[in-house]
N, C-alpha and C positions, 0 to 999 in steps of 0.2 A: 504494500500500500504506500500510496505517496502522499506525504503530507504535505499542507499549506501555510505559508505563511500566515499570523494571525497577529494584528495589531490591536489595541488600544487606541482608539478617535474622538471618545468624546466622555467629557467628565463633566458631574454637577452634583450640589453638593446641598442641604436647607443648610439653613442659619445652625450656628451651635447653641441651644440656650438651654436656662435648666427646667424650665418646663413650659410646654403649652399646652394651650384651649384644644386641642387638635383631638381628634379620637384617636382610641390608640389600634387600626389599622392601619395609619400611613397616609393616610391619602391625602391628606392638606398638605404636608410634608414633600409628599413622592409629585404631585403632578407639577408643578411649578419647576422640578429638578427635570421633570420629562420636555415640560415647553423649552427649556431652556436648548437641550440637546436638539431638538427638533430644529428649531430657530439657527444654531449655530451651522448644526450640520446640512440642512434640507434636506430632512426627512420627514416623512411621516408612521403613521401607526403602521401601518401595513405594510412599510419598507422593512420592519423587523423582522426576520425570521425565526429566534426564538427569546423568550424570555426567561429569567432565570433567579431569583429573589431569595435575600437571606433574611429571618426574621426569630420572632421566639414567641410560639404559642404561650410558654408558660408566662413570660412578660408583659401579653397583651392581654390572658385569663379569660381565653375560652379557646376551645380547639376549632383548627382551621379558619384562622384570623386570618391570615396571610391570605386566604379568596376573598375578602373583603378587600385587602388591597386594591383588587384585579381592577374595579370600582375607577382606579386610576392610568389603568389601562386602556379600556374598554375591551369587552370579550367578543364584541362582534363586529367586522366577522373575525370568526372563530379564532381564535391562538394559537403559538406552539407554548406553552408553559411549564414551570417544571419551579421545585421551589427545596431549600435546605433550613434544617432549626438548627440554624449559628451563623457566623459570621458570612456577610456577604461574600466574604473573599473566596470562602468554598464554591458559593455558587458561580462566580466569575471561572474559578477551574471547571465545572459540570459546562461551564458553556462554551471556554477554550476547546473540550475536547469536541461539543457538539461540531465546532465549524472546522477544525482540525482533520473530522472525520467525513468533510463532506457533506454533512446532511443539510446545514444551512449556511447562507454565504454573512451574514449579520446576527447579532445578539443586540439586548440588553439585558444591565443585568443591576440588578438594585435591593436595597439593603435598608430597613427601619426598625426603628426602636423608641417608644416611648416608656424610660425609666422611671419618670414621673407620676406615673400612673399606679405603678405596683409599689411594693418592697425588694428594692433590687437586691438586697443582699441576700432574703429567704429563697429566693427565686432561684439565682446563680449556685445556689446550695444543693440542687436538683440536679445538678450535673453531676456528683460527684458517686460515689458507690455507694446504691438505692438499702443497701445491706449495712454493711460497718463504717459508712461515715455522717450521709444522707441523715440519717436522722438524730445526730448531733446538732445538725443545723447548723455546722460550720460557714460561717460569712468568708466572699472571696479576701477580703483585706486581715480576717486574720491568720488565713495558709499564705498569704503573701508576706504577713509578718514574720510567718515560721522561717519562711525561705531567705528574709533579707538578714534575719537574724544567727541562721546556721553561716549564711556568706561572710558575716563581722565577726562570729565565733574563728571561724575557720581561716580568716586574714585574706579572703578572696576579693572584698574590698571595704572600704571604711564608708564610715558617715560622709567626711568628704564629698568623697568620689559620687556619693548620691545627691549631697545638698548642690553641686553643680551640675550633675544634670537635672535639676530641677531649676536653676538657675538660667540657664539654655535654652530649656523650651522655653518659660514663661518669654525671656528675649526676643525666641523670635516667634510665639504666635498669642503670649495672653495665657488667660486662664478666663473660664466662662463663671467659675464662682469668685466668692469674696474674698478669694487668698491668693498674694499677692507673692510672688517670692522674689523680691527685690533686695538692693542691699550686697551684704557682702557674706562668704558663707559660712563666717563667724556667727554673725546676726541670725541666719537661718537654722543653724546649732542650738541656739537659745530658748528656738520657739521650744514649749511643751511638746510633750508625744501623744500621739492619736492613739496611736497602738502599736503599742513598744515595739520593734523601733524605729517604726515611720513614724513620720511627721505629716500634717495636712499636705506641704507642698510634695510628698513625697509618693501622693496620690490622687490617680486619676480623677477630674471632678466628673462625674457621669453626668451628660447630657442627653434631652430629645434629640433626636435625628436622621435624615436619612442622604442616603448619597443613589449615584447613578453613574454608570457607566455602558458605554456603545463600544462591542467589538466588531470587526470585520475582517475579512480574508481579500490577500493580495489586491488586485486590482481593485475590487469594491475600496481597501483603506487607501489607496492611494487617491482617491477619486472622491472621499469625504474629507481627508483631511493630509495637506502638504507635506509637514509631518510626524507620519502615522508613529507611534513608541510600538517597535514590533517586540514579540513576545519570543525572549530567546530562550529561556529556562524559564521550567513553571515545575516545582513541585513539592508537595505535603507531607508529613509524617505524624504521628500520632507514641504518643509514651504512654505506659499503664496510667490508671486510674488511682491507684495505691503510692500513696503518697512516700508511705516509709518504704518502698520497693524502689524507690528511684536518688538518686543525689540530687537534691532542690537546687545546690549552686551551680550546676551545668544543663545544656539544654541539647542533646545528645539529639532529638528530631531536628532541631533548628541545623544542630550543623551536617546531619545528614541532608537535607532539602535544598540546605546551602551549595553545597557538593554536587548536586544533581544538579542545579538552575543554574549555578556561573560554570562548571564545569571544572571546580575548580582555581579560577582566574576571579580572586576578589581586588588584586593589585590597582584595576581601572576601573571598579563604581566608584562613579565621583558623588552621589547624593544616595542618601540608603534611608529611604521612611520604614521607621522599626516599629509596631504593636506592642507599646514597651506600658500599660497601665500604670507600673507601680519603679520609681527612679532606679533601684537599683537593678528591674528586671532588663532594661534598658544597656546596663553593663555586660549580665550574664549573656543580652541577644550578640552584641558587636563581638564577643571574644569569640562566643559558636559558631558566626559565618566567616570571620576574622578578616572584619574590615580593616584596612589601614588607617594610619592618623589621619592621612592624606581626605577620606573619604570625609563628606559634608551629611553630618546625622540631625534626623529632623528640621530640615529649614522649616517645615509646617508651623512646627510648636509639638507636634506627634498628640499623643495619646494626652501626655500632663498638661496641653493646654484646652484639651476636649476633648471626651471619650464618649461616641453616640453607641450607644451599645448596636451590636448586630450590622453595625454600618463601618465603623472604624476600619476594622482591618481594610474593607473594600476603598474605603477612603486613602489608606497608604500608597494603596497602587494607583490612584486616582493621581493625587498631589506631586507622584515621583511622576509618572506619566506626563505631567505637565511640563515640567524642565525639558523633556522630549520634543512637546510640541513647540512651545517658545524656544529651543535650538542653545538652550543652560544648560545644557550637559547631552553626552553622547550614550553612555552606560550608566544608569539606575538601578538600584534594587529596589523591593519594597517586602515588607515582610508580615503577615498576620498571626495572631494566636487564638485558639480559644479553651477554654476550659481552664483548671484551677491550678494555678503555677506554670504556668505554661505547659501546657497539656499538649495541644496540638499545638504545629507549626506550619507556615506558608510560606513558603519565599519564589518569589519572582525577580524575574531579570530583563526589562525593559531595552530594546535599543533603537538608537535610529541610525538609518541605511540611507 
């Protein structure tokens, strides 16, 4: 079988904010991100050949929310649809393979979450083992405590090393809540702890929102967009479930995925958007693909300056994507995660030709 080139052409994103009026299927959110792509690229509904949506039944709090989306589609005529419970980024790979293998020459593929709506912490606790952990009701910010805490135990990296990269993002994209990590990272030392031994700035502020993404194969990308971020390496891995079965300070999927999508060649990503929620998980990611200094992490603001649940990761590849199309760089990564400590991992390798 002969495969096809398959680009990245069009990106859109709602606002970050920490809560709205919105229902929580998406759809105030999703269609404004769809007019946008429309408009930019000339298309319309019917130029898409399949669609592809990440979301989370349990955050929306009823089964098969994610058809209530559609709403923002429109279902007729008829669709190709298809949809994942997590992060859009997975769905953005079910849809790379869809045009990869022929069946259609365009995608979109999109990604919501209204956090505001539920209790995001009871929620996320549902991912974890439905037997011996699940009904502990472990919240994800205190196995992220476990983990940043076994890495300062074990001299993997310091407070430091976390309070700037929280220092970083805030630089260069903001923060959507009240915490501000400005100053120096003496100052950011001082503040109290959340939970031991993060700090606010040292965590994701979870946001509404949704993002959107347009792929296409060969000549169809060339022909929406000048230029297209083509998809050189694309691929996932997954670690148990079992927390104490695994070393929390390494991320053993991230740098096999890594391996797979650059081929090895981390020397020339010049900009790498990493799914890093919690500052120090952010060090663990860069050592397991083993970016260079050289490489530019998060110009977004990443994950610590907004984190839309179910959208993020897909957002990475979006925002690297775009240094692609504005002609900022020639090799990008982008990286997603989902589940409790970095459970899963995605890494993708953007380039332009």
């Amino acid at each position: 079988m002969t495969f096809r080139d398959v680009a990245v052409v069009g990106f859109a994103h709602a606002p970050h904010v920490r809560r709205t009026n919105g229902t929580t299927n998406g759809v105030e959110m999703l269609m404004p991100c769809f007019k946008s792509l429309y408009d930019e690229l000339g298309l319309k509904q019917t130029d898409i050949g399949f669609w592809c949506s990440g979301s989370s039944d349990y955050l929306a709090g009823r089964a098969f929310s994610f058809i209530s989306a559609i709403d923002s589609i429109g279902a007729v005529p008829p669709i190709n649809e298809s949809h994942v419970e997590m992060d859009a980024a997975w769905a953005l790979y079910e849809a790379y393979i869809k045009i990869l293998t022929g069946e259609v020459e365009t995608a979109l593929v999109y990604g919501f979450g209204k956090s505001s709506a539920g209790t995001l912490r009871r929620v996320l606790a549902l991912q974890t083992d439905p037997y011996t952990v699940a009904p502990l009701w472990p919240d994800s910010v205190s196995m992220a405590g476990l983990q940043a805490r076994f890495g300062l135990d074990s001299g993997k990296w310091t407070e430091e090393q976390m309070a700037q990269v929280a220092l970083d993002a805030f630089a260069a994209g903001g923060r959507t809540d009240n915490v501000a990590p400005t100053g120096s990272i003496s100052e950011l030392l001082a503040e109290p702890y959340f939970a031991d031994p993060l700090r606010r700035h040292d965590i994701a502020p979870i946001t509404d929102g949704a993002s959107a993404i347009v792929l296409a194969a060969g000549d169809k990308a060339r022909e929406l967009r000048e230029n297209p971020a083509w998809i050189t390496g694309f691929e996932h891995r997954i670690e148990t479930p079992v927390l104490g079965a695994r070393d929390l300070t390494t991320s053993p999927s991230t740098a096999a995925s890594a391996k797979a999508a650059t081929g090895g060649d981390t020397s020339s990503i010049e900009i790498a958007e990493l799914y890093a929620p919690f500052s120090h998980q952010q060090l663990i990611l860069t050592e397991a693909i083993g970016l260079p200094e050289s490489t530019k992490i998060n110009p977004s603001g990443g994950a610590l300056a907004a984190n839309p649940m179910f959208s993020a990761g897909l957002e990475r590849i979006g925002f690297a994507a775009q240094h692609i199309f504005d002609g900022s760089a020639g090799r990008v990564l982008a990286h997603a995660t989902s589940g409790p400590a970095l459970q899963q991992n995605l890494v993708a390798v953007l380039e332009g030709k």
